[in-house]
PATI-94786 format. One record per residue (C-alpha): residue number from 1; x, y, z. Coordinates in Angstrom, 3 decimals. Each point is the difference from the previous one (the first is absolute). Layout:
[NUM; [X; Y; Z]]
...
// end
This chain:
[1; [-50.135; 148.277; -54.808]]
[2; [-0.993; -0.856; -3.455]]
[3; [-3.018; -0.395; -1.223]]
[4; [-0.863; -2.958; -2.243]]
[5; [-3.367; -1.570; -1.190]]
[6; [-0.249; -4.037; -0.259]]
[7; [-1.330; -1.567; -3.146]]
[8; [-0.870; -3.242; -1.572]]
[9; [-0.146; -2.233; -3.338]]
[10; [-1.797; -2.341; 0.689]]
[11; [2.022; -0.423; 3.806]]
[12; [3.419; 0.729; -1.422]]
[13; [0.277; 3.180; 2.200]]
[14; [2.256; 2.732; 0.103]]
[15; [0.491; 3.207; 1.696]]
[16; [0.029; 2.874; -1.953]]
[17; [2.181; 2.935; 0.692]]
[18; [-0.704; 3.379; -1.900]]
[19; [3.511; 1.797; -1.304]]
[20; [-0.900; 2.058; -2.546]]
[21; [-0.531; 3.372; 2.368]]
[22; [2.658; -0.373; 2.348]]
[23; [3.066; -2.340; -0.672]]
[24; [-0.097; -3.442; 2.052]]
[25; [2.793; -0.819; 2.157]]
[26; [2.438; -2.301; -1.597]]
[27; [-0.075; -2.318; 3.078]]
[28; [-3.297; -1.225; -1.016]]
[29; [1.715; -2.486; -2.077]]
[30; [2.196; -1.255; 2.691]]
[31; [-1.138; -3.956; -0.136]]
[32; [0.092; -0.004; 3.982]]
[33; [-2.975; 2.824; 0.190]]
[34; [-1.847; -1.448; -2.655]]
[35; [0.281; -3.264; 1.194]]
[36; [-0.775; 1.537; 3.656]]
[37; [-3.662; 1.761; -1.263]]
[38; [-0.828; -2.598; -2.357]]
[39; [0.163; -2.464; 2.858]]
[40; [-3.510; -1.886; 0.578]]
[41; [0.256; 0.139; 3.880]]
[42; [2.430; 2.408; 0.438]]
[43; [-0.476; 2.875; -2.240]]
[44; [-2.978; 1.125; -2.524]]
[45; [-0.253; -3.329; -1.682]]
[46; [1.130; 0.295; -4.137]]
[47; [1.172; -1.931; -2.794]]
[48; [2.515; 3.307; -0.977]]
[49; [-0.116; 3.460; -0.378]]
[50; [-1.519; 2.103; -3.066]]
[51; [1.766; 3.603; 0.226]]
[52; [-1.653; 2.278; -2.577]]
[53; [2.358; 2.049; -1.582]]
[54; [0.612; 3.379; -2.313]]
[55; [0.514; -1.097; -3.375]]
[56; [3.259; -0.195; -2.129]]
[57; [-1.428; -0.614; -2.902]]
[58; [-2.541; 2.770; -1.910]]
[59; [-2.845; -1.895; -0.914]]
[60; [-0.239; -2.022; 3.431]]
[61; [-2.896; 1.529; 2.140]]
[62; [2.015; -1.570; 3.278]]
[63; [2.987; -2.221; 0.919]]
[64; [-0.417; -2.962; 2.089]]
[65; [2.446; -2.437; 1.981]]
[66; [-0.670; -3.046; 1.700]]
[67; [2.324; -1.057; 2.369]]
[68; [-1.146; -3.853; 1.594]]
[69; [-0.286; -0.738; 3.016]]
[70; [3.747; -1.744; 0.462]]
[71; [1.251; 3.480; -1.139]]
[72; [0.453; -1.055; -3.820]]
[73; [-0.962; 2.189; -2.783]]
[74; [-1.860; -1.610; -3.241]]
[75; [-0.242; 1.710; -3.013]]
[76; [-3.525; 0.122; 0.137]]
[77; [-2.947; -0.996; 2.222]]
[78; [-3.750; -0.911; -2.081]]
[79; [-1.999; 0.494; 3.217]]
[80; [2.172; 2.682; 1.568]]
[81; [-0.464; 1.636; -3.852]]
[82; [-3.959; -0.116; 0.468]]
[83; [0.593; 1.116; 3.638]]
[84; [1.541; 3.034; -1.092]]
[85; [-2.116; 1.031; -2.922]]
[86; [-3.034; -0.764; 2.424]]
[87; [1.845; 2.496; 2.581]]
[88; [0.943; 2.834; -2.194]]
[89; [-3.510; 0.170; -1.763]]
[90; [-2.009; 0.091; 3.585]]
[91; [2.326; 1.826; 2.044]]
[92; [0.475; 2.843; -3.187]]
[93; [-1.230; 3.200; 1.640]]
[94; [-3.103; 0.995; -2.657]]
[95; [-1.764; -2.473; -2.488]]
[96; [2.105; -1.589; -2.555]]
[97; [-1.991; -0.071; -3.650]]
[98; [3.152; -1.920; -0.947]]
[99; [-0.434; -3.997; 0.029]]
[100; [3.306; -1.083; -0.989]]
[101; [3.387; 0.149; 1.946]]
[102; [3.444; 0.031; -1.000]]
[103; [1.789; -1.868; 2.845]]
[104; [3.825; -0.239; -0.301]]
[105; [1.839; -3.032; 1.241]]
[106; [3.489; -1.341; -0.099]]
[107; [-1.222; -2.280; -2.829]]
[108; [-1.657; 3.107; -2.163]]
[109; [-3.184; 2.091; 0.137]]
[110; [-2.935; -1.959; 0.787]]
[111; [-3.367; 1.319; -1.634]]
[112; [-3.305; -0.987; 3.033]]
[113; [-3.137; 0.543; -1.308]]
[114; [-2.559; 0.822; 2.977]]
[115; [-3.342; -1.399; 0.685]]
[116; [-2.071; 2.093; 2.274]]
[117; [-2.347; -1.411; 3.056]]
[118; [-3.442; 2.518; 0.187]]
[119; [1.917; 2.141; 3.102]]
[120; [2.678; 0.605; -2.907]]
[121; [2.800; -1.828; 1.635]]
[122; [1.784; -2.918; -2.431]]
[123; [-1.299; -3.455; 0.522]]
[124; [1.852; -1.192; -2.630]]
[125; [3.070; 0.539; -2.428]]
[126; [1.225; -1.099; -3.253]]
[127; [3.785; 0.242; -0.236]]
[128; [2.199; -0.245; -2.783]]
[129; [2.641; -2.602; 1.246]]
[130; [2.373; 0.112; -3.522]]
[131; [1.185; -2.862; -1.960]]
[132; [0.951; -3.356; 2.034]]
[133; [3.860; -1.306; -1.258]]
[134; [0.660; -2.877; -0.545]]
[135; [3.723; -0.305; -0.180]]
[136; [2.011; -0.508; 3.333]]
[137; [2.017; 2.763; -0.436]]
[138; [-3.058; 2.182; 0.798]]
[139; [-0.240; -1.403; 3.731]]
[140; [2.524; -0.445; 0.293]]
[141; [0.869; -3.965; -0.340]]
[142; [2.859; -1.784; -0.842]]
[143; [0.205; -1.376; -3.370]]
[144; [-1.557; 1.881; -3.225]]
[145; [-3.140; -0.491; -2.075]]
[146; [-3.401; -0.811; 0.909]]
[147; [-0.380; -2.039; 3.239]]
[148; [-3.751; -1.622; -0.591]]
[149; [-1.030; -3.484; 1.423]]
[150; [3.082; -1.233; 0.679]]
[151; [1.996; -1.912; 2.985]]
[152; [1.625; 1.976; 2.891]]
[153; [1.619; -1.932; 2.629]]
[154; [-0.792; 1.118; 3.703]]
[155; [2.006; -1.980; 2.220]]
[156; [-0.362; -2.697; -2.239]]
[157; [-3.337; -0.176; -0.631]]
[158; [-0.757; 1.074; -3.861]]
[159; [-2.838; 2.703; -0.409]]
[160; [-1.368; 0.660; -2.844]]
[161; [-0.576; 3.736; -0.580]]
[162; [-0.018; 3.059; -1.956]]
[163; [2.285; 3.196; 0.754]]
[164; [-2.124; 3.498; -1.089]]
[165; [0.730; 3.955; 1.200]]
[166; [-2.462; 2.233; 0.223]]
[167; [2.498; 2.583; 0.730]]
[168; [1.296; -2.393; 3.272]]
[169; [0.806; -3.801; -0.428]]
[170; [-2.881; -3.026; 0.209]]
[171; [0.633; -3.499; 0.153]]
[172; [-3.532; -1.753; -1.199]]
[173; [-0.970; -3.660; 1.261]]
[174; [-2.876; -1.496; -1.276]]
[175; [-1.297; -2.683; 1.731]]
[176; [-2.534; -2.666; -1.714]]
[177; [-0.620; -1.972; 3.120]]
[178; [-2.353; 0.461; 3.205]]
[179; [2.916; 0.841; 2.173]]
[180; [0.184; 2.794; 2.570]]
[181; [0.672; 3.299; -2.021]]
[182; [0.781; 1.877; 3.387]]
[183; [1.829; -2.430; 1.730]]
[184; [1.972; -0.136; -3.372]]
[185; [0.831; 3.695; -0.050]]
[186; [1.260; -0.191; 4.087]]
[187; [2.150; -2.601; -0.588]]
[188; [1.521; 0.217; -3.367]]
[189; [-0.285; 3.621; -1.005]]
[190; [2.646; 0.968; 2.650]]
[191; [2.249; -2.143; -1.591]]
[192; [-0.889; 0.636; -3.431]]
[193; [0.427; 3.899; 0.885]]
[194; [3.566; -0.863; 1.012]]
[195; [0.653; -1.798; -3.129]]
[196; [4.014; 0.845; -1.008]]
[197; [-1.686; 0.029; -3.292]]
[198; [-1.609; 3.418; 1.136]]
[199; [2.691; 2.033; 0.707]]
[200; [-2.414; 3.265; 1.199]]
[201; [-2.464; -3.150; 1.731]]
[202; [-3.564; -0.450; -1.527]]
[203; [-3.448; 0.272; 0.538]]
[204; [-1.477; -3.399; -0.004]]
[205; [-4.159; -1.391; -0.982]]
[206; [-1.029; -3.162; -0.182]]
[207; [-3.491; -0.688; -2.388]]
[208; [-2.572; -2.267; -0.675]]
[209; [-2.390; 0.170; -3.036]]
[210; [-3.334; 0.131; 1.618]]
[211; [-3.344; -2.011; -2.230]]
[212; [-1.244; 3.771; 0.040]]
[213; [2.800; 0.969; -1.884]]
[214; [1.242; 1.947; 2.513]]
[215; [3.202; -0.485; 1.610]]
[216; [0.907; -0.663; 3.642]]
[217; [3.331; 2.031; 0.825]]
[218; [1.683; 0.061; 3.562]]
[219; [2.971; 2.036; 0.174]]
[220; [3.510; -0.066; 2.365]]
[221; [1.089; 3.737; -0.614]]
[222; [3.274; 1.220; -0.271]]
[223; [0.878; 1.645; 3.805]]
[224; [-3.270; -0.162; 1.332]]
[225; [-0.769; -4.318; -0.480]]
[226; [-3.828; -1.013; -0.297]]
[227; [-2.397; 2.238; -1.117]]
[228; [-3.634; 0.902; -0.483]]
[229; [0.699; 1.680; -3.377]]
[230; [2.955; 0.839; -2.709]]
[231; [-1.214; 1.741; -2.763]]
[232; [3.264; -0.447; -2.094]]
[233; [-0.518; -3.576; 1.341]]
[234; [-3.204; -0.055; -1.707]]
[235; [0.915; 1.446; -3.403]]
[236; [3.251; -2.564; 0.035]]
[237; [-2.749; -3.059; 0.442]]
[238; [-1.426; 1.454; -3.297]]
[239; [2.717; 0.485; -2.082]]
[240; [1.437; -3.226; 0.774]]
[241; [-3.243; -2.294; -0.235]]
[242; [0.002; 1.803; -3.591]]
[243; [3.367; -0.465; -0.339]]
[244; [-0.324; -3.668; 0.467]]
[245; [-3.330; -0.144; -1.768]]
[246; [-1.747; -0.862; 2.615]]
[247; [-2.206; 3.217; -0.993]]
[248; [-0.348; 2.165; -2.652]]
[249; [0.236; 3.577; -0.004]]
[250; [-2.777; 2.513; -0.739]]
[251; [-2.153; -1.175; 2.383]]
[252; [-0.233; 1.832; 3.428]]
[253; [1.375; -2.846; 2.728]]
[254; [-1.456; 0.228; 3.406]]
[255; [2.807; -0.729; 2.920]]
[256; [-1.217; -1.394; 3.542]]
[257; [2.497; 0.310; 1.871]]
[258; [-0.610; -0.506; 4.459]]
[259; [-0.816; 3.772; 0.172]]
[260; [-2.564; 0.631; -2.630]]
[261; [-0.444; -0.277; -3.639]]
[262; [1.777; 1.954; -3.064]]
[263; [0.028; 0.522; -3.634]]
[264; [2.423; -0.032; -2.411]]
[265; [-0.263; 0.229; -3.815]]
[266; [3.402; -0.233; -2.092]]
[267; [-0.332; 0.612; -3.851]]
[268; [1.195; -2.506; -2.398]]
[269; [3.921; -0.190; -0.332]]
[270; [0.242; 1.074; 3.837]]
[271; [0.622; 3.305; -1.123]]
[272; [-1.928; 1.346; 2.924]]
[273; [-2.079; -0.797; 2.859]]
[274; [-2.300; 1.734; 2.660]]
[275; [-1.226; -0.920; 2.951]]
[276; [-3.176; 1.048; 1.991]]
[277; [-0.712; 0.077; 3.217]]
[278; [-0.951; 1.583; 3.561]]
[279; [1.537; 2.411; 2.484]]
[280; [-1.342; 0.870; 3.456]]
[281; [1.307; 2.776; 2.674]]
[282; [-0.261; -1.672; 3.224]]
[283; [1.094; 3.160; 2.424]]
[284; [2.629; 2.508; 0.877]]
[285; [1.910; 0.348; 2.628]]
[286; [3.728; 1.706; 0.819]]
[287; [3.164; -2.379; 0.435]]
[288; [2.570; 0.817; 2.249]]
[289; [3.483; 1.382; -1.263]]
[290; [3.177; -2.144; 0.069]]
[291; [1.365; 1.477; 3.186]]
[292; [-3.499; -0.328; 1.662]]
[293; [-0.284; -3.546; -0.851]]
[294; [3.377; -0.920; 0.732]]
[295; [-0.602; 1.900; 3.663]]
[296; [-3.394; -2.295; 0.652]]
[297; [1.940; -3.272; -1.432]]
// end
């Protein structure tokens, strides 16, 4: 058995596996057993797995990977990342005077500021999420240059969006009418995410400008489909409503996406961006190895 804890942004969920003691097996990323636990009536119930990692890099306090749900591995996860930093600070062994951590990803070292509830367990974290590119190299996309409000054809029906990675590829749509934002993502973002344009798929959010001045995201995530949350998701809604000057930058931007609410500030020139937001432990529990689950299958 192997023990795991569950955890939440804002209901994008994840089981957590700790490898920085004893080596995980390398079966763990076999997409059959993850898509076997992650199962919602068959298995644990997840959107992926977050396995916390030594680091390879010196100034990283921890290494994370985030491996979804179909068995896919993004670059880099904004709620797993505030999952993880949430873990490591309450599950350290003494108090921690520290309030910053150094999480590495396969997109760089991500910096998570922690806010502390009164039992001094993080409510809240403020994570670095790096510069959003523009150019559809950095996706990757086909074509090169800036992608931003423009046509692309899905099955013959023109969309107007704009391409951004945060470190793994978005596809932005905003929508200026009353029509269904979820129903949108379920039926177009599958088809969007399989795009030839895409050659490594993409994430895909469809957003409204609400009177508030908030904005309305629902998301259709690369190997895991409709979410509650996507906290790269989020930050890609930012950058490309400034992008498009639908917004300006400097301002912090609150996100409401089916989950819950978060913020994201970007500084002028899209240099950089960080997003805020909340991460729960649910529970912990022990899954079963490969050859035990393959045995009860």
């Amino acid at each position: 058995m192997l023990r795991f804890t569950k955890l939440h942004g804002l209901g994008n969920d994840f089981l957590l596996l700790d490898g920085r003691e004893h080596p995980l097996p390398g079966w763990l990323a076999d997409p059959a057993y993850v898509a076997s636990v992650c199962h919602r009536r068959r298995g644990v119930g997840a959107d992926g797995l977050l396995l916390v990692l030594p680091t390879i890099l010196e100034l990283a306090d921890a290494r994370m990977r985030v491996i979804n749900a179909d068995g896919s591995e993004p670059q880099i996860c904004g709620n797993g990342l505030r999952c993880v930093a949430k873990y490591i600070h309450d599950h350290s062994p003494g108090p921690r005077a520290e309030r910053v951590l150094r999480i590495e990803t396969q997109a760089g070292i991500r910096s998570c500021q922690l806010q502390l509830a009164p039992s001094g367990r993080v409510s809240t974290v403020r994570a670095d999420m790096g510069r959003p590119e523009l150019d559809r190299e950095a996706l990757p996309m086909r074509g090169s240059g800036p992608f931003v409000d423009q046509p692309l054809l899905v099955d013959g029906v023109p969309l107007t969006g704009t391409a951004v990675s945060l470190g793994n590829p978005h596809f932005v749509i905003f929508v200026d009418d009353a029509r269904d934002l979820p129903a949108m993502a379920a039926t177009l973002g599958p088809r969007v995410e399989h795009h030839p344009d895409f050659p490594e798929r993409t994430n895909v959010e469809f957003a409204r400008l609400s009177p508030d001045g908030a904005i309305e995201v629902s998301v259709w995530e690369r190997g895991c489909g409709l979410t509650d949350a996507c906290g790269t998701g989020a930050c890609a809604v930012a950058a490309a409503a400034i992008a498009t000057q639908r917004l300006a930058a400097g301002a912090a931007q609150t996100v409401n996406l089916p989950g819950g609410r978060l913020t994201i500030e970007a500084d002028p020139g899209l240099r950089r961006i960080w997003m805020t937001g909340p991460a729960a432990e649910v529970f912990s529990g022990d899954l079963p190895t490969a050859a035990l689950l393959a045995e009860d299958r």
